[in-house]
C-alpha positions in Angstrom: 0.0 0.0 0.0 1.0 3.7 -0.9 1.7 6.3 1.6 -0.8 8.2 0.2 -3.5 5.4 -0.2 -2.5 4.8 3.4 -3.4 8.4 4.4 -6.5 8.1 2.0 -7.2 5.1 4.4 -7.4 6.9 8.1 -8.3 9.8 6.6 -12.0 7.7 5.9 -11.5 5.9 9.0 -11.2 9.1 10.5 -14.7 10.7 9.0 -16.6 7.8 9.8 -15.3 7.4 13.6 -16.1 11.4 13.7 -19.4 10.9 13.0 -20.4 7.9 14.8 -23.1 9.2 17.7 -26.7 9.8 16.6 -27.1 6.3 15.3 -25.9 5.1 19.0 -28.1 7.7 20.5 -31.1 6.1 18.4 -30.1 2.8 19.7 -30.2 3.9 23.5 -33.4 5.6 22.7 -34.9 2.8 20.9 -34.1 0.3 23.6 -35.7 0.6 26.1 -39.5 -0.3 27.9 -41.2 -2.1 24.4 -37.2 -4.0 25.1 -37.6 -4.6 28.5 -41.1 -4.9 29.4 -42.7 -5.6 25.7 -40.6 -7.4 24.0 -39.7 -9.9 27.5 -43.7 -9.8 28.1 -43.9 -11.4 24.4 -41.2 -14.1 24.8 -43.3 -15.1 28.1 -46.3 -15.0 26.7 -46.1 -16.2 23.2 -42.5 -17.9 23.6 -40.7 -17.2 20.5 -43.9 -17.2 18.3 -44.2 -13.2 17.7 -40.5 -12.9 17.2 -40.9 -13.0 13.0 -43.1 -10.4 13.5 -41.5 -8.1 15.6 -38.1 -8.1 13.7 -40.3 -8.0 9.9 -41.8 -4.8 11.6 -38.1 -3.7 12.5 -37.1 -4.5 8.5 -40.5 -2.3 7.3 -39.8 0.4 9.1 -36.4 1.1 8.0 -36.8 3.7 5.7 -39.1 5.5 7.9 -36.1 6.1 10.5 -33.6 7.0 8.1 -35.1 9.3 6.4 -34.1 10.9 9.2 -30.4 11.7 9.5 -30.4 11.5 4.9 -32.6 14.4 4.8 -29.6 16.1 7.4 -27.3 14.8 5.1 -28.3 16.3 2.1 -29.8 19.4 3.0 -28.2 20.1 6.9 -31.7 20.5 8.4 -33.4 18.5 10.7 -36.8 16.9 9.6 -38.7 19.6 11.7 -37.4 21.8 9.4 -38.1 19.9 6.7 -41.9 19.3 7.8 -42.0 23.1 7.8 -40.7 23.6 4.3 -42.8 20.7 2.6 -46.0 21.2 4.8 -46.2 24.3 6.4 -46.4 25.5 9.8 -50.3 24.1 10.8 -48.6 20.2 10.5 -45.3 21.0 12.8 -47.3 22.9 15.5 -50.0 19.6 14.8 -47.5 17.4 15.2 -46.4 18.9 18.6 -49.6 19.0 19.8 -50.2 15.8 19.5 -47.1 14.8 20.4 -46.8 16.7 23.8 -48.9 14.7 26.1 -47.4 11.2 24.7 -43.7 12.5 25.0 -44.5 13.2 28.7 -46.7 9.9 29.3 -43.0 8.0 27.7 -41.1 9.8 30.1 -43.0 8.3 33.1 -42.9 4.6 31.9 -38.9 5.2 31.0 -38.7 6.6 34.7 -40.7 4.1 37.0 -39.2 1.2 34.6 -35.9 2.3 35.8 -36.8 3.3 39.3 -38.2 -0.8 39.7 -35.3 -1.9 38.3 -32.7 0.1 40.6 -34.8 -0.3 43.7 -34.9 -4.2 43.2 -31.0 -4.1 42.3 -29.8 -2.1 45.2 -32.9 -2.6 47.5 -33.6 1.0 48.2 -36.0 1.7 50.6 -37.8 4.4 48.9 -40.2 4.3 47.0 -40.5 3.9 43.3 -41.9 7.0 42.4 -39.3 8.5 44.6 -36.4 6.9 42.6 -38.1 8.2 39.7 -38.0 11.7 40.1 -34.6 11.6 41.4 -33.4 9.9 38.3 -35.4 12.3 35.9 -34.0 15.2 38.1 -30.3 13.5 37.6 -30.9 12.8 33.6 -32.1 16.6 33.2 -29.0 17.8 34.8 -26.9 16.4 33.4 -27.8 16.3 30.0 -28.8 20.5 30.3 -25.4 21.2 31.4 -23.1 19.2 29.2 -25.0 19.2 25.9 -24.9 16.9 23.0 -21.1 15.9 23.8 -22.0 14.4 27.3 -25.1 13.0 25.8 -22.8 11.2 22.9 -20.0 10.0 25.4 -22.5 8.8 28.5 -24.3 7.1 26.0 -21.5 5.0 23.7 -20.5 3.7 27.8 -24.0 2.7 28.6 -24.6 1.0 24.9 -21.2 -1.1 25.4 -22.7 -2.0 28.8 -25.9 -2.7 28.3 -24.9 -5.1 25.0 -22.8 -7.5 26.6 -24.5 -7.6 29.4 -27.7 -8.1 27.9 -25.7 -11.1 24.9 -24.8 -12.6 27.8 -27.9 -12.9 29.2 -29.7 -14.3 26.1 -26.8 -17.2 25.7 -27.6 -18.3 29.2 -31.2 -18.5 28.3 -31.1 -20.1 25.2 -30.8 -23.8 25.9 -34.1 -23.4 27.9 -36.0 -21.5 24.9 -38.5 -24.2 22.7 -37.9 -23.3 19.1 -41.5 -23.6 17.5 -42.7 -21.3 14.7 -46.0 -20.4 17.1 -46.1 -23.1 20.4 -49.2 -24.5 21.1 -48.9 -22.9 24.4 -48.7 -19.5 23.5 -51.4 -17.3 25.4 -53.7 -16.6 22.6 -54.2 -18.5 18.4 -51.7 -16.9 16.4 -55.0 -16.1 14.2 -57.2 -14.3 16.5 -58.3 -10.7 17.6 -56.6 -10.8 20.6 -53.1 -11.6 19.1 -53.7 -9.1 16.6 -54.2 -6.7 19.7 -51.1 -7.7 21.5 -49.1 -7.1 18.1 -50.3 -3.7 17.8 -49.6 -3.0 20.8 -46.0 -4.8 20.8 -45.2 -3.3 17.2 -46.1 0.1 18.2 -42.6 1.1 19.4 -40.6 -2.1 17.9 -38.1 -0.9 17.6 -39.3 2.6 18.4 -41.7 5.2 18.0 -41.4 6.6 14.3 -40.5 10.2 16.3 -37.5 8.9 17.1 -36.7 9.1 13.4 -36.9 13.5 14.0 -35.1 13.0 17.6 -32.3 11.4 14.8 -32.1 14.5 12.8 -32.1 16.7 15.8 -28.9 14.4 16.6 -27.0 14.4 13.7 -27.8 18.5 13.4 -25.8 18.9 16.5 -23.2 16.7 15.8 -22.5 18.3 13.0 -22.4 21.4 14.5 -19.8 19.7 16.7 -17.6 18.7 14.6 -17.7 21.5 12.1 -18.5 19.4 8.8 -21.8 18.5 7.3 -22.0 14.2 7.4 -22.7 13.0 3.4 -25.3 10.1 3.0 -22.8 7.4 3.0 -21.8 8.2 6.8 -24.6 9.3 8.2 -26.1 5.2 6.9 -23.0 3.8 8.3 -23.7 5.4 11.7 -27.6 4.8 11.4 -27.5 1.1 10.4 -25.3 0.2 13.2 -27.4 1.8 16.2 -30.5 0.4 13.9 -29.2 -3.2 13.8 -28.2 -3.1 16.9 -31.6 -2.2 18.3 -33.3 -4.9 16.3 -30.7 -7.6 17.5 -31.3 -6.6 21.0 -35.2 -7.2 20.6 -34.5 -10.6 19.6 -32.3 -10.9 22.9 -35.1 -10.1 25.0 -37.7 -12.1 23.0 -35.3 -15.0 23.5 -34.9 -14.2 27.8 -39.4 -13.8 28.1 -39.3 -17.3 25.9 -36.4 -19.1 27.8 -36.9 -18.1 32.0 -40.6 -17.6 31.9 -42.6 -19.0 28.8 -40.7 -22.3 29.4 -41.7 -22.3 32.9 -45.3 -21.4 32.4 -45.2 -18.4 34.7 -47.7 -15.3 34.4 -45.7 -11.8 33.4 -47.1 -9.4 36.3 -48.7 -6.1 35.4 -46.7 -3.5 37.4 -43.4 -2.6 35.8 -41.9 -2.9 39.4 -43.0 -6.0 39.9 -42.2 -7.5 36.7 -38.8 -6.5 36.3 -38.5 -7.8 39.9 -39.9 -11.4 38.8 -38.0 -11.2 35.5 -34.1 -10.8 37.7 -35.8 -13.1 40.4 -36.8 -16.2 37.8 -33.0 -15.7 36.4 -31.3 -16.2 39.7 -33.6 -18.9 40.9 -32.9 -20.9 37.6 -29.2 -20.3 36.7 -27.6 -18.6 40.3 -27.0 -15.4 41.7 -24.5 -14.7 39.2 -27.3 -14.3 36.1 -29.5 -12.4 38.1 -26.3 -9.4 38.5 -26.0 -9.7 34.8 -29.9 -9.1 33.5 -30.2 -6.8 36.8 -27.6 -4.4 35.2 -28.7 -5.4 31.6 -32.3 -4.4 32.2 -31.3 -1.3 34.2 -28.6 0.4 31.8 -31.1 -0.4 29.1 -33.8 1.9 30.8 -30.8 4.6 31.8 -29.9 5.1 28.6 -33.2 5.2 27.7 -34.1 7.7 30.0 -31.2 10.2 29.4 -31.5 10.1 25.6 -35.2 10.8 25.9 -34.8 14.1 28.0 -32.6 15.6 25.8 -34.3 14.2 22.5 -38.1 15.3 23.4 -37.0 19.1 24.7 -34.8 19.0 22.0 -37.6 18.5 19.2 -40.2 20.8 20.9 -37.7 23.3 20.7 -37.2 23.2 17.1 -41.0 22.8 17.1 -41.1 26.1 18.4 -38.6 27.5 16.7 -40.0 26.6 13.2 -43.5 27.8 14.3 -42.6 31.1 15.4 -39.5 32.1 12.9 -41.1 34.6 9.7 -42.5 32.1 6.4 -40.0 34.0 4.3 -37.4 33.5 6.9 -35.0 30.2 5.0 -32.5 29.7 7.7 -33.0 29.2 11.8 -30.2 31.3 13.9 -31.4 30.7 17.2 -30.0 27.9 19.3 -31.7 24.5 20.5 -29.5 22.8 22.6 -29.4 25.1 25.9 -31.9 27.6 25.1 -34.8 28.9 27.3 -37.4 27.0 25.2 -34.9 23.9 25.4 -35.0 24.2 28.9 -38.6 24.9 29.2 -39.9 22.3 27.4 -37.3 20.0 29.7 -39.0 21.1 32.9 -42.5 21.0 31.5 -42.2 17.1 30.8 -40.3 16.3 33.6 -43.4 18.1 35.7 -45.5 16.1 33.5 -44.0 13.3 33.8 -44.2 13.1 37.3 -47.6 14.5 38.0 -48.5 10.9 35.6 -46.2 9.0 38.2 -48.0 10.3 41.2 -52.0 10.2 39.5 -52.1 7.5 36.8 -49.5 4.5 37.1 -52.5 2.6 38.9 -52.2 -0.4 36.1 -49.1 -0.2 34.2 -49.4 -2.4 31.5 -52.7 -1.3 30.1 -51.2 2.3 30.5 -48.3 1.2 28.0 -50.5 -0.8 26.0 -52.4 2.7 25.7 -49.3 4.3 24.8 -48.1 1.9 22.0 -51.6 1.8 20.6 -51.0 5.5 19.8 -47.9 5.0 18.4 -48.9 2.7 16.0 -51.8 4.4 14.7 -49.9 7.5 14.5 -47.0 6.0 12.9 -48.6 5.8 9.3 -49.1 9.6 9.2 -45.3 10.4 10.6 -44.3 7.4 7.9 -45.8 9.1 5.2 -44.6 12.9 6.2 -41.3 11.5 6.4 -41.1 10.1 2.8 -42.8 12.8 1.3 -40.2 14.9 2.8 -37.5 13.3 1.8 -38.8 13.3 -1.9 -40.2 16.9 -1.1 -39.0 20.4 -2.9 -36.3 20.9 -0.7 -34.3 17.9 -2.2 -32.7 18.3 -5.1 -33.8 15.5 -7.8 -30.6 14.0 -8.1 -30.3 13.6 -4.3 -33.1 12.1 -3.3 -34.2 8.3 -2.5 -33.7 5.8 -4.8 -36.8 4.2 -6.0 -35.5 1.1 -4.6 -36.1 2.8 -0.8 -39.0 4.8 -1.8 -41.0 1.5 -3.4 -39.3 0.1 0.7 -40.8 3.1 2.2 -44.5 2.9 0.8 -44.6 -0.9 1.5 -44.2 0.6 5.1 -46.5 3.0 4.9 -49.0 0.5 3.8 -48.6 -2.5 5.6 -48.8 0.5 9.1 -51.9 1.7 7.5 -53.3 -1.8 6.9 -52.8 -2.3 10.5 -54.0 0.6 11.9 -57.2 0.2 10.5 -57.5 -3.4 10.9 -57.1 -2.1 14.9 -59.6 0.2 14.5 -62.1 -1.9 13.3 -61.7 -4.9 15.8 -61.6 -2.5 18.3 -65.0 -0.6 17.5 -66.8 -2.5 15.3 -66.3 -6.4 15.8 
């Protein structure tokens, strides 16, 4: 090899290490309660029978997420922006409007998820809501005050973490998993309303909420602002297949540990998210020692951290550009006013966590039909953000020669459709069978 091929060489490992971040950031995001509740709840329900269906959904959606950081990469704005441009102003400030109570409601189920898991970890005498707000309190702090280069660094630590912990995990479960396409004991007919039900409601953040796809833009905005160069297409997929592969094998993983230490056994999931992630680390050092139950204590837990501190800056972080694309002049092309660290950043950060809790305090009565709630939202909304996100990333402020390929566009309306189909398939067991 050349000297200079050899410089070519680091000089492209150097670009692509530079802009590795977002894509993790999406994958602490992403993994998190439909991982650790859902996605274990379906394993020990269902065994192994709904685990086609939740990685097919991760395949469909695809496009629908990366639209996300390729519209940064070929026009530098986020996909607020880009909803503003394409749509005008009535869908962002929709969009936020709708989004604002959810955001807050995913907050809470992050928090008490986390709080059950560090107060049956650590035995803490206080209560869960308790733990909550202090860990909502820490998260806010700390990702206020160091920005998106904390956020990046905590993150890439928790991610390492919370992977080999959590590939452990699944090896030790494995021999106890029974491998059937759909086992005869799985809680409901693979061909039944109620399955279809439980699918919706599993598929709705599998392997997250189609938001996170504008949280991703947000992410790769600021990282670019970082590092002082504009990611092209080609890095920012690198960077975005790894966090997205990464999120989809994970799933799988905790599929695999609901099928192995609790469908195998024939033992009930409990409701409350305390409670079950209790039962979950309890079944796992009853089984296979007190040695498994450290691992999938700290799997579950860093899981849910990450979780938790990527959604408190990603949420504030896209209200604020909600804001800011709402109340900017039409004829105004370019934002100049800050996200990350502003007073609307740091309103909107407060006004979730408040709302957040008050939901903590008031409504966390019956957890799982409270997340079932949640993900049924997501899911019927996800068709509409689906279809704003291709048509933005085909939209005006594309230049032709830049935009999708029709290979990823034809990829992208199969998704749109097949969320549609299910949508209203929901809809019409729900209120009219």
């Amino acid at each position: 090899m050349t000297r200079s091929s050899s410089m070519s060489a680091s000089s492209a490992y150097s670009k692509y290490m530079a802009a590795l971040g977002p894509g993790f950031l999406f994958a602490g995001a992403a993994i998190g309660t439909s991982h650790v509740v859902q996605s274990t709840r379906a394993g020990a329900e269902y065994g192994i029978g709904l685990l086609g269906f939740i990685l097919l959904a991760i395949l469909i959606k695809y496009p629908s997420f990366f639209f996300g950081p390729f519209y940064v990469s070929v026009t530098g704005k986020s996909l607020i922006e880009g909803y503003r441009q394409t749509f005008g102003k009535t869908v962002v400030a929709l969009f936020a409007l709708v989004q604002l109570p959810v955001l807050a409601i995913i907050i809470a189920a992050i928090a008490i998820t986390t709080a059950g898991l560090a107060g049956s970890i650590l035995s803490l005498v206080l209560s869960a809501q308790a733990i909550a707000v202090i860990l909502i309190a820490a998260c806010c702090l700390l990702t206020y005050s160091g920005g998106y280069k904390m956020l990046d660094w905590a993150n890439k630590i928790f991610i390492v973490i919370l992977s080999l912990t959590t590939l452990l995990a699944t090896l030790v479960a494995l021999p106890m998993v029974e491998w059937s396409l759909y086992p005869a004991t799985a809680a409901t007919p693979l061909l039944s309303a109620a399955t279809l039900v439980t699918l919706v409601a599993i598929l709705g953040l599998m392997p997250s909420d189609i938001t996170l796809a504008i949280m991703n833009s947000l992410w790769s905005e600021a990282r670019n602002k970082s590092i002082g160069v504009r990611c092209d297409t080609d890095v920012e997929k690198v960077d975005f297949d790894i966090g997205y592969i990464g999120a989809g094998v994970l799933a799988a993983c905790f599929v695999i540990m609901g099928a192995g230490v609790m469908h195998s056994q024939s033992i009930t999931p409990a409701d409350g998210a305390v409670t079950f992630a209790s039962q979950v680390i309890g079944l796992y050092t009853s089984t296979l020692g007190e040695w498994s139950g450290i691992v999938v204590g700290i799997s579950a837990f860093t899981v849910m951290l990450t979780t938790l501190l990527t959604v408190l800056d990603g949420f504030p972080r896209m209200l604020t550009a909600a804001y800011h694309a709402i109340t900017r002049p039409t004829d105004d092309e370019e934002e100049t006013r800050q996200v990350e660290g502003s007073p609307p950043y740091l309103l909107a950060m407060v006004g979730l966590s408040l709302l957040a809790i008050l939901i903590l305090f008031t409504l966390m009565g019956s957890f799982r039909l409270f997340m079932d709630f949640v993900m049924v939202v997501a899911f019927l909304i996800s068709p509409i953000l689906a279809a704003l996100n291709h048509f933005t990333a085909n939209g005006s402020t594309v230049p032709a020669e830049l935009r999708p390929s029709r290979f990823i566009n034809a990829w992208s309306m199969l998704a749109i459709t097949t969320l549609a189909t299910f949508s209203l398939g929901y809809l019409y067991i729900r209120f009219f069978n």
